[in-house]
N, CA, C and O atoms as a printed pandas DataFrame, in Angstrom:
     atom_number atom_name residue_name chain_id  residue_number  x_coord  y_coord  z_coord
0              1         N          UNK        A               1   15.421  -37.926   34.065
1              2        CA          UNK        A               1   16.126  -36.768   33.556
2              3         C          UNK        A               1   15.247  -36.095   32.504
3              4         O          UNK        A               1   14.653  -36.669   31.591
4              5         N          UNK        A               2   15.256  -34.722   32.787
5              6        CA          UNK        A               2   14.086  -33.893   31.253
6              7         C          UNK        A               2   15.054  -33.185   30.742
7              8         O          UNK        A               2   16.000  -32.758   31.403
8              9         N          UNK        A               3   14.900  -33.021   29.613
9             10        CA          UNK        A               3   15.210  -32.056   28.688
10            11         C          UNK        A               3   15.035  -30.613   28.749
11            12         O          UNK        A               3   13.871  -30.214   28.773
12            13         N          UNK        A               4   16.220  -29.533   28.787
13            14        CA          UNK        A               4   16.151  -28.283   29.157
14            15         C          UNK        A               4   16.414  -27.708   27.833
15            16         O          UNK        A               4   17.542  -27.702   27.339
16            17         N          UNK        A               5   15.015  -27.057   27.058
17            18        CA          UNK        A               5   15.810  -26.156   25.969
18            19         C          UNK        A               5   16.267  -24.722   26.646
19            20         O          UNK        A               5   16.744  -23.894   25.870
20            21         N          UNK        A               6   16.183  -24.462   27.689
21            22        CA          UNK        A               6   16.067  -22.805   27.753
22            23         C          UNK        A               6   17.385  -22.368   28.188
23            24         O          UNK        A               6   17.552  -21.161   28.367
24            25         N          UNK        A               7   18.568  -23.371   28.429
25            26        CA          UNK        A               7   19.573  -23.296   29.059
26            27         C          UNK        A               7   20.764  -22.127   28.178
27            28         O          UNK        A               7   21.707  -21.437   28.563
28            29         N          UNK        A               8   20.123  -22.371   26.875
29            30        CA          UNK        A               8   21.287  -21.313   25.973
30            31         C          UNK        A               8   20.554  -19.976   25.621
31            32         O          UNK        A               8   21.197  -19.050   25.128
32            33         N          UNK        A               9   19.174  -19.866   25.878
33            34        CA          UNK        A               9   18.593  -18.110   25.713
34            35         C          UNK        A               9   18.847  -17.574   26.269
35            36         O          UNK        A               9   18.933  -18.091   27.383
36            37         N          UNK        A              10   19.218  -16.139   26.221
37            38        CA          UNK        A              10   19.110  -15.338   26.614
38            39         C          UNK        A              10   17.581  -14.357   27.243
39            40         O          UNK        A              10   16.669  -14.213   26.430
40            41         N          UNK        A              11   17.461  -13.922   28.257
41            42        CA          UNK        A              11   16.373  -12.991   28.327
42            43         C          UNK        A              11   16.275  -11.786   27.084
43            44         O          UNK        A              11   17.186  -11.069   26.671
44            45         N          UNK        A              12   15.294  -11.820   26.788
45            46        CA          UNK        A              12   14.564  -10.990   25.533
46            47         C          UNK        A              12   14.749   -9.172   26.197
47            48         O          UNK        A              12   14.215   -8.839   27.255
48            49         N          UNK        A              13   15.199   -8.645   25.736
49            50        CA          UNK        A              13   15.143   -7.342   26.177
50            51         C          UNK        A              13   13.669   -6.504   26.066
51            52         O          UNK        A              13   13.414   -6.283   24.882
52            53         N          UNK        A              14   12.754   -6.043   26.884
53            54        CA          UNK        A              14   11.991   -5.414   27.295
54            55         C          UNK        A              14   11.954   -3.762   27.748
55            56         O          UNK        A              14   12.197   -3.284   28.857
56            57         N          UNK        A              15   11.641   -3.209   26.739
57            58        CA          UNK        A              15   11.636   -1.506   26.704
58            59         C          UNK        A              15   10.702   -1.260   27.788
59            60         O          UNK        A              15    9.639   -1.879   27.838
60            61         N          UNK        A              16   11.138   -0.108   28.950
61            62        CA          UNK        A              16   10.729    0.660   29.775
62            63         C          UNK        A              16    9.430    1.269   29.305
63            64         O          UNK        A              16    9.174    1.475   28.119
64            65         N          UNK        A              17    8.655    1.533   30.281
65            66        CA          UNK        A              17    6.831    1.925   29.798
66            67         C          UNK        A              17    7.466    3.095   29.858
67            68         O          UNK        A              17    6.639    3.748   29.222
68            69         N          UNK        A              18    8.618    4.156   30.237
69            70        CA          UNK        A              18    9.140    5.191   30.076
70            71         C          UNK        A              18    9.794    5.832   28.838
71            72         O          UNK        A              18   10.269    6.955   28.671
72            73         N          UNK        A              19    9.674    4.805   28.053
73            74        CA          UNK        A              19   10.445    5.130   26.942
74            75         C          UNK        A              19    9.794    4.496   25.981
75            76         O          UNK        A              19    9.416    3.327   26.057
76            77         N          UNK        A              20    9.575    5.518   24.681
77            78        CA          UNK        A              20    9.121    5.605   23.614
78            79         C          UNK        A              20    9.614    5.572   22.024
79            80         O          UNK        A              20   10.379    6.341   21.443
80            81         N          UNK        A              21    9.017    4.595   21.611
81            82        CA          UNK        A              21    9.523    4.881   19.909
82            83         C          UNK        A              21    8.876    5.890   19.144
83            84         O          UNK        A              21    7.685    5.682   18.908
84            85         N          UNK        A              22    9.431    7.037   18.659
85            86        CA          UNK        A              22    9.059    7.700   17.630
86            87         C          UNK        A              22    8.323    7.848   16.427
87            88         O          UNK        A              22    8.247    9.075   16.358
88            89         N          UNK        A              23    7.559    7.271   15.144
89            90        CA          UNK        A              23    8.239    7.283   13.934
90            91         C          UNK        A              23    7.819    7.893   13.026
91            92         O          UNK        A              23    6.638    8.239   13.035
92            93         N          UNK        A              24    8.505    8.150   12.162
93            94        CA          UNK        A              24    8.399    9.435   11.004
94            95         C          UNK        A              24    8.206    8.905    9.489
95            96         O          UNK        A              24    9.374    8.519    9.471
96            97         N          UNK        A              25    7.889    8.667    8.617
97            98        CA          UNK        A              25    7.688    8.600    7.416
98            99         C          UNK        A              25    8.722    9.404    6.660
99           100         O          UNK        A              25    8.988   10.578    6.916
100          101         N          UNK        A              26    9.408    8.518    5.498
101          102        CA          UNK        A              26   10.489    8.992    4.906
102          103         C          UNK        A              26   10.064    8.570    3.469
103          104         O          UNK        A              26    9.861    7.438    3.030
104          105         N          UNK        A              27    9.962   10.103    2.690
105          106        CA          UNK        A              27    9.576   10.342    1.734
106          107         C          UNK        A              27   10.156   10.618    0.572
107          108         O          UNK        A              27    9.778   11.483   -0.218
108          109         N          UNK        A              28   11.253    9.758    0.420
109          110        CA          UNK        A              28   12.629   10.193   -0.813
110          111         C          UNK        A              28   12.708    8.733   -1.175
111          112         O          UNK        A              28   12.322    7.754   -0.536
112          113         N          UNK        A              29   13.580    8.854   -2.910
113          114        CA          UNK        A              29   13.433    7.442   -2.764
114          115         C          UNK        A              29   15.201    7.318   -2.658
115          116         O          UNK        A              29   15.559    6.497   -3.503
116          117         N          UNK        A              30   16.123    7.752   -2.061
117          118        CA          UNK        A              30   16.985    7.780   -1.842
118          119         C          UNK        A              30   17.646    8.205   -0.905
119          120         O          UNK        A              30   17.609    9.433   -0.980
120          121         N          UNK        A              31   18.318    7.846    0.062
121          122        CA          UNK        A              31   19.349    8.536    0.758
122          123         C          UNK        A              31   21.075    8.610    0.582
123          124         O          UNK        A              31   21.645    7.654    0.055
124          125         N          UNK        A              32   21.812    9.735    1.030
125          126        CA          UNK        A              32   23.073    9.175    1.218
126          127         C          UNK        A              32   23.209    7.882    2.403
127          128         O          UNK        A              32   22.601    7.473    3.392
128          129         N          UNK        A              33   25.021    7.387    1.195
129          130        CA          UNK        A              33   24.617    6.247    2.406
130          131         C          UNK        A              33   25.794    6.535    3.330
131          132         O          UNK        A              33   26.109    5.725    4.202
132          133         N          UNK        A              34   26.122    7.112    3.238
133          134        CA          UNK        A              34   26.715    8.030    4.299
134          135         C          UNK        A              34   26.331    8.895    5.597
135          136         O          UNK        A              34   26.896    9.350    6.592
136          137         N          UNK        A              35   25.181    8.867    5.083
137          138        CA          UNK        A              35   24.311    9.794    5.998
138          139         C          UNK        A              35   24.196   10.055    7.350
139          140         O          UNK        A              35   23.730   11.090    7.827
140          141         N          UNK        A              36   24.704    8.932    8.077
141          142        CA          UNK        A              36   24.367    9.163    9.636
142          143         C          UNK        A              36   25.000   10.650   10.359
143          144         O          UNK        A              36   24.267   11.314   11.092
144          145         N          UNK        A              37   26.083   10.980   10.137
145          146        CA          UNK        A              37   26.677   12.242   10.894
146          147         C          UNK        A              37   25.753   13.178   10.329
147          148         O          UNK        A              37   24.726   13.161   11.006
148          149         N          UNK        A              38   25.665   14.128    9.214
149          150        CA          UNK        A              38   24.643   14.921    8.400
150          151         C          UNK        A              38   22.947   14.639    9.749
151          152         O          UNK        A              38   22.598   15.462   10.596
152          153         N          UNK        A              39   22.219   13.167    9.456
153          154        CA          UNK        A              39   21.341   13.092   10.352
154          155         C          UNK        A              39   21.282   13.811   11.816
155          156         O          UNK        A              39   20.483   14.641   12.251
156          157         N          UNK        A              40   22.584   13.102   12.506
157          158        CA          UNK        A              40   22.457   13.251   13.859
158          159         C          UNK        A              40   22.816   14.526   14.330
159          160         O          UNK        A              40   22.385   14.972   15.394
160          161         N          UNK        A              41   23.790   15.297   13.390
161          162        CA          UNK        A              41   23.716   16.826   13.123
162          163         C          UNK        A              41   22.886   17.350   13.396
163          164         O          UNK        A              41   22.867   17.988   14.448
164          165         N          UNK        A              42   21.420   17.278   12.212
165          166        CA          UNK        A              42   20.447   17.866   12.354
166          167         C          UNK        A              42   19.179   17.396   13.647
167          168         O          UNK        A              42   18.179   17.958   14.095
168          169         N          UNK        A              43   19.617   16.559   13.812
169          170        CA          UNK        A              43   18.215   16.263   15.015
170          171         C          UNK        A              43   19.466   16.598   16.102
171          172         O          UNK        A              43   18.977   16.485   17.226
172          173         N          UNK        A              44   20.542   16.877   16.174
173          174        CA          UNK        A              44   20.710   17.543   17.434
174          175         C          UNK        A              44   20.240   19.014   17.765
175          176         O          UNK        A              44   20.007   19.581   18.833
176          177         N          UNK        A              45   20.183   19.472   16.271
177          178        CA          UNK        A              45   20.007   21.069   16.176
178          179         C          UNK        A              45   18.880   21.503   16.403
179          180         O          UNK        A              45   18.510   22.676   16.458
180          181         N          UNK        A              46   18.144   20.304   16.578
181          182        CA          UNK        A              46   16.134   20.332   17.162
182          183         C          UNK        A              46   16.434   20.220   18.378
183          184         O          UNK        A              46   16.344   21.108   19.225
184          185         N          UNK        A              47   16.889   18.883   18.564
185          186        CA          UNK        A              47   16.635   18.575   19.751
186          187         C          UNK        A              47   18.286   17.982   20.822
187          188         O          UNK        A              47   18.851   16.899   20.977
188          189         N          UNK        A              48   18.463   19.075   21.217
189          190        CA          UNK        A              48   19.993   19.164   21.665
190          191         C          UNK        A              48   19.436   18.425   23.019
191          192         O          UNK        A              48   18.779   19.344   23.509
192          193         N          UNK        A              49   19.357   17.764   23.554
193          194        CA          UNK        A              49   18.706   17.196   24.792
194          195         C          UNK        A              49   19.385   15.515   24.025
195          196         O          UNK        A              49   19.748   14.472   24.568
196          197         N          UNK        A              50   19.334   15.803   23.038
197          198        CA          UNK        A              50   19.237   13.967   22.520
198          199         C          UNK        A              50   20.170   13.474   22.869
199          200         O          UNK        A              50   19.978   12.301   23.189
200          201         N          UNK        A              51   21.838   14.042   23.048
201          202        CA          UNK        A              51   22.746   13.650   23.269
202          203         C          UNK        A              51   23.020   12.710   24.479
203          204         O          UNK        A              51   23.557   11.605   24.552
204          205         N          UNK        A              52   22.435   13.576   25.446
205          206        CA          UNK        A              52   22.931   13.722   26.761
206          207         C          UNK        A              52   21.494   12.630   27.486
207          208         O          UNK        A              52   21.691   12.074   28.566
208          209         N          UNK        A              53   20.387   12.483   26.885
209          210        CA          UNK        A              53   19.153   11.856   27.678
210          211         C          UNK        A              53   19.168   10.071   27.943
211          212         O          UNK        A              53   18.815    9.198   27.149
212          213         N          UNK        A              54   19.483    9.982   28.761
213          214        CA          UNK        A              54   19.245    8.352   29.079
214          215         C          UNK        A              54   18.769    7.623   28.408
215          216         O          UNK        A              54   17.652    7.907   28.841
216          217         N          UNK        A              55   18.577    6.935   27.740
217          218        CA          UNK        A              55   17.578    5.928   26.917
218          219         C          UNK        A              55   17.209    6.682   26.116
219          220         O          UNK        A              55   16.040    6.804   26.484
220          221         N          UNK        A              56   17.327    7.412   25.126
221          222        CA          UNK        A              56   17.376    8.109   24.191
222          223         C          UNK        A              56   18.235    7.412   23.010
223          224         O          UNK        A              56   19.250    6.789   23.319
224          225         N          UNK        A              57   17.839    7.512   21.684
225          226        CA          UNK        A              57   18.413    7.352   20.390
226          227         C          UNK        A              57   17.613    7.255   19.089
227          228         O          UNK        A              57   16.408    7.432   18.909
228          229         N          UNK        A              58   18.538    6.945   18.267
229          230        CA          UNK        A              58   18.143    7.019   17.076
230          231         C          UNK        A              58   18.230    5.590   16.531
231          232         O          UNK        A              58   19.362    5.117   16.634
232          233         N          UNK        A              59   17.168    4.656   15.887
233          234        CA          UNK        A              59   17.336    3.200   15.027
234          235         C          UNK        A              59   18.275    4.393   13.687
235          236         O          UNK        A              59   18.519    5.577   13.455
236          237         N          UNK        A              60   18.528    2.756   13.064
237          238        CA          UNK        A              60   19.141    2.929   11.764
238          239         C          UNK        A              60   17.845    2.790   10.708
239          240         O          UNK        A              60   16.757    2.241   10.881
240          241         N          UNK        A              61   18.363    3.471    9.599
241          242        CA          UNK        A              61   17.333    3.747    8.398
242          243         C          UNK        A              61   17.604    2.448    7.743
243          244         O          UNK        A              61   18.770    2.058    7.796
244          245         N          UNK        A              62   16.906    1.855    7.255
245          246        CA          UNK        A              62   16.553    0.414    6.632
246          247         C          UNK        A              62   16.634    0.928    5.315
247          248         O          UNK        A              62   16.308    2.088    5.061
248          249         N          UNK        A              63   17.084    0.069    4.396
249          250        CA          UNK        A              63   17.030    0.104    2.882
250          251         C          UNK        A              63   16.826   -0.749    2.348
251          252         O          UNK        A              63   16.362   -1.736    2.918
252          253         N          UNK        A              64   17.083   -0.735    1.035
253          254        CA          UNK        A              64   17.049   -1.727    0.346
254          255         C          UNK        A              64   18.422   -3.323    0.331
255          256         O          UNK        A              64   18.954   -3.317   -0.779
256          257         N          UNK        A              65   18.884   -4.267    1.049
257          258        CA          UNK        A              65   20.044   -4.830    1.215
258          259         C          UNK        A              65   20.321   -5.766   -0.007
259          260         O          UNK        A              65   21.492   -5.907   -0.360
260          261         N          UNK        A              66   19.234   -6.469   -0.733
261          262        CA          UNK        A              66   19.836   -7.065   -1.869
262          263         C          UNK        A              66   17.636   -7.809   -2.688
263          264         O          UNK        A              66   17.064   -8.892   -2.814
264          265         N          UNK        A              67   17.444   -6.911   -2.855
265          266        CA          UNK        A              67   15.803   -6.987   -3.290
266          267         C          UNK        A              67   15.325   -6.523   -4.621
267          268         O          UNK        A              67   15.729   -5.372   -4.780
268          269         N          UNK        A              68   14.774   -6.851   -5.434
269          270        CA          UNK        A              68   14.222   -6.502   -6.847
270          271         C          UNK        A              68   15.427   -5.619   -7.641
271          272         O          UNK        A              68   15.270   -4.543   -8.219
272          273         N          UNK        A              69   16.425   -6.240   -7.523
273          274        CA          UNK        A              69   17.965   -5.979   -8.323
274          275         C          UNK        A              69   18.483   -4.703   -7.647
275          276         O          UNK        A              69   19.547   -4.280   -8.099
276          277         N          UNK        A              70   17.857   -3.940   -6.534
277          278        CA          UNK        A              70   19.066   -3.263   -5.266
278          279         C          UNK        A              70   19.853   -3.567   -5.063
279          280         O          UNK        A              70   20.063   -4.593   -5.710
280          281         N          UNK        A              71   20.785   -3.271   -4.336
281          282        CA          UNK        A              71   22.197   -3.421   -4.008
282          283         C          UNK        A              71   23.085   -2.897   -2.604
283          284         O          UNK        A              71   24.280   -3.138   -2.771
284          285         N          UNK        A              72   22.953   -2.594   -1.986
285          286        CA          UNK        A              72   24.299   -1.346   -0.992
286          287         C          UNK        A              72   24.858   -1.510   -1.318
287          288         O          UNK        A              72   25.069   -2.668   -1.677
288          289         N          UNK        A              73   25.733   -0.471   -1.548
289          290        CA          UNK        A              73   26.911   -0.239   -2.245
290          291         C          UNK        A              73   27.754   -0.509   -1.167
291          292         O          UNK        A              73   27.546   -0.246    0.017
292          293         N          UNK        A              74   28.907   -1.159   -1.763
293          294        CA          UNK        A              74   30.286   -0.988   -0.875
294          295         C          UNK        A              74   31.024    0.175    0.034
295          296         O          UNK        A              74   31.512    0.129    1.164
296          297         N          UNK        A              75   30.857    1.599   -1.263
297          298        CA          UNK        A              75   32.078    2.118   -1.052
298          299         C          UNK        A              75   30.871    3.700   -0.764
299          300         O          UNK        A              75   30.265    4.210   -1.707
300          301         N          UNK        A              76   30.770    4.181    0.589
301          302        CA          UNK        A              76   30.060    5.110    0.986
302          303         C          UNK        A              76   30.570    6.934    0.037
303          304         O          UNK        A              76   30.295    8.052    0.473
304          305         N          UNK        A              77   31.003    6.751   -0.706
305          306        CA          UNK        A              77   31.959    7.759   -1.266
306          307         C          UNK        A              77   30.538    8.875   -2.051
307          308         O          UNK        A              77   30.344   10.005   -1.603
308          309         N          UNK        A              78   29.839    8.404   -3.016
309          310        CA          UNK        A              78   28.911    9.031   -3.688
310          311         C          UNK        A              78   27.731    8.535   -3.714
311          312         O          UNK        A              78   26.696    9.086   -4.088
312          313         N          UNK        A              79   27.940    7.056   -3.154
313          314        CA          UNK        A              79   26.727    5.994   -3.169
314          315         C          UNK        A              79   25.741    6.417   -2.726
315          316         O          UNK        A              79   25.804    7.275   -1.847
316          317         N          UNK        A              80   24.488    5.937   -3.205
317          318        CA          UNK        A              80   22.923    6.417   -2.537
318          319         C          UNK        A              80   22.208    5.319   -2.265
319          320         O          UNK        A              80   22.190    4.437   -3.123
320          321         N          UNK        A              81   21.426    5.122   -0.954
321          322        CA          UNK        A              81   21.176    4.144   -0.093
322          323         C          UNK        A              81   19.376    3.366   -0.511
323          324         O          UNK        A              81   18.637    3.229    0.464
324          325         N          UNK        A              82   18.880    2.971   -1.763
325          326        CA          UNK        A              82   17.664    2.946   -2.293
326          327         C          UNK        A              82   16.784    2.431   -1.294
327          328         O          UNK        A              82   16.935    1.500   -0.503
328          329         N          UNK        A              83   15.574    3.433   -1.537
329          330        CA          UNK        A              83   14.478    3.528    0.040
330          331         C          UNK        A              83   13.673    2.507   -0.598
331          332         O          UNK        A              83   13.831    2.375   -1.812
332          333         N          UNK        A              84   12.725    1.658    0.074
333          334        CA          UNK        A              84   11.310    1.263   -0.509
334          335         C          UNK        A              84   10.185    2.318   -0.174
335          336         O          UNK        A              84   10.405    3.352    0.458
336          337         N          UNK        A              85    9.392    2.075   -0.494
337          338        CA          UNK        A              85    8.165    3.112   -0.040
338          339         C          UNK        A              85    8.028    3.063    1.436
339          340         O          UNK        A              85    7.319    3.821    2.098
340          341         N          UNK        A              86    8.614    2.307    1.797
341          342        CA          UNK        A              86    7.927    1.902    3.974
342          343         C          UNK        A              86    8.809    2.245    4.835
343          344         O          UNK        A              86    8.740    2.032    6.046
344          345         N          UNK        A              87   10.030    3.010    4.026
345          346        CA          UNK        A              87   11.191    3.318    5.131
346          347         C          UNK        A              87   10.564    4.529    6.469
347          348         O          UNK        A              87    9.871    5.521    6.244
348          349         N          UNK        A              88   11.047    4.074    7.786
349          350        CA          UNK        A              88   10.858    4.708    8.682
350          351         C          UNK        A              88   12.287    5.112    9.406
351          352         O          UNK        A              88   13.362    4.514    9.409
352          353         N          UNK        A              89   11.851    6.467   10.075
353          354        CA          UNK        A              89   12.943    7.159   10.647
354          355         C          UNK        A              89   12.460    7.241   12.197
355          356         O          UNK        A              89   11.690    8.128   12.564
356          357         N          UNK        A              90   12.903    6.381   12.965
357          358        CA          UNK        A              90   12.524    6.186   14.376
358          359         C          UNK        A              90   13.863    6.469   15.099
359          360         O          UNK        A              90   15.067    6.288   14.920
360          361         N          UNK        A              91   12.681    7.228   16.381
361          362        CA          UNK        A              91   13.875    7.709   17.563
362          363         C          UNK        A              91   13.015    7.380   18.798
363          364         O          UNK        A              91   11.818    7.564   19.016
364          365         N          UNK        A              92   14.191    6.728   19.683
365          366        CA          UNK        A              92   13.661    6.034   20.862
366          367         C          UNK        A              92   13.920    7.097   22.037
367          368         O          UNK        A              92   15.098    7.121   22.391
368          369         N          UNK        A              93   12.848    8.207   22.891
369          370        CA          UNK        A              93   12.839    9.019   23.336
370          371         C          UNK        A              93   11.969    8.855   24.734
371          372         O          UNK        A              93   10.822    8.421   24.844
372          373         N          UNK        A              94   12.935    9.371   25.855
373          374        CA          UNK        A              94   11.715    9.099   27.320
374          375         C          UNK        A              94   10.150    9.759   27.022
375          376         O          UNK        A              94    9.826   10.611   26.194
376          377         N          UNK        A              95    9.629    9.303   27.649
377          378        CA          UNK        A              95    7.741    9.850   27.470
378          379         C          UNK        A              95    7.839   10.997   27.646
379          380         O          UNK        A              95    7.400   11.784   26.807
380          381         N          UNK        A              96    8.619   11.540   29.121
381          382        CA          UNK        A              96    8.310   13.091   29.412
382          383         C          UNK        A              96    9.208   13.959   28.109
383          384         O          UNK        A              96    9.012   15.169   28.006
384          385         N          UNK        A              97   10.048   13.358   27.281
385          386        CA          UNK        A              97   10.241   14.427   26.131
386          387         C          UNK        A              97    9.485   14.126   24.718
387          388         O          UNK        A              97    9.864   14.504   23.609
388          389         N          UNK        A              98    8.650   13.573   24.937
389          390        CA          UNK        A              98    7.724   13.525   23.995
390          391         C          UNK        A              98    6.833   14.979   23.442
391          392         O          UNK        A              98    7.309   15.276   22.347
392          393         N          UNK        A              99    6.171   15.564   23.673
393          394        CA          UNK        A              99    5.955   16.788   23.689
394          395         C          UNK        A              99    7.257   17.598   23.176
395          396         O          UNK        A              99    6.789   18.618   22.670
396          397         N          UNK        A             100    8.348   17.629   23.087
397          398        CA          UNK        A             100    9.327   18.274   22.854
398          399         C          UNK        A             100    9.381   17.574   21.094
399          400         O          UNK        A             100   10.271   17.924   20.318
């Protein structure tokens, strides 16, 4: 009898050679932390295709979660979301709208 570790993994998800990550450099040292509707607002108003495109989206903006006395705040009301210097703003977009 052998020993099976592989019986409880899952297959690793593998992105399409069709589809592309974005990424943008984010240059504030703050965001709302509210922010996602406001965001997806405006990158629809670029790029109105985003909605509707297959394998298309947007990652979430990374912050600070509990690092050199940061915090997230609880309560999304006025709160501001503290950036490090390395925050990236990535959008996962097919190749052929790349150019766009």
């Amino acid at each position: 009898m052998y020993w099976n570790d592989d019986s409880g993994k899952k297959p690793v998800y593998q992105v399409p050679d069709e589809v592309v990550d974005v990424s943008f450099a984010i240059s504030c040292p703050t965001i709302p932390l509210d922010h996602a509707h406001a965001l997806s607002s405006e990158l629809l108003a670029v790029m109105p295709w985003l909605a509707e495109e297959a394998g298309a989206g947007v990652h979430l903006i990374h912050g600070a979660a509990s690092g050199n006395g940061w915090f997230r705040p609880e309560d999304p009301g006025n709160e501001v979301l503290h950036l490090s210097r390395r925050p990236r703003m990535r959008l996962r977009i097919p190749q052929h709208r790349l150019d766009e």
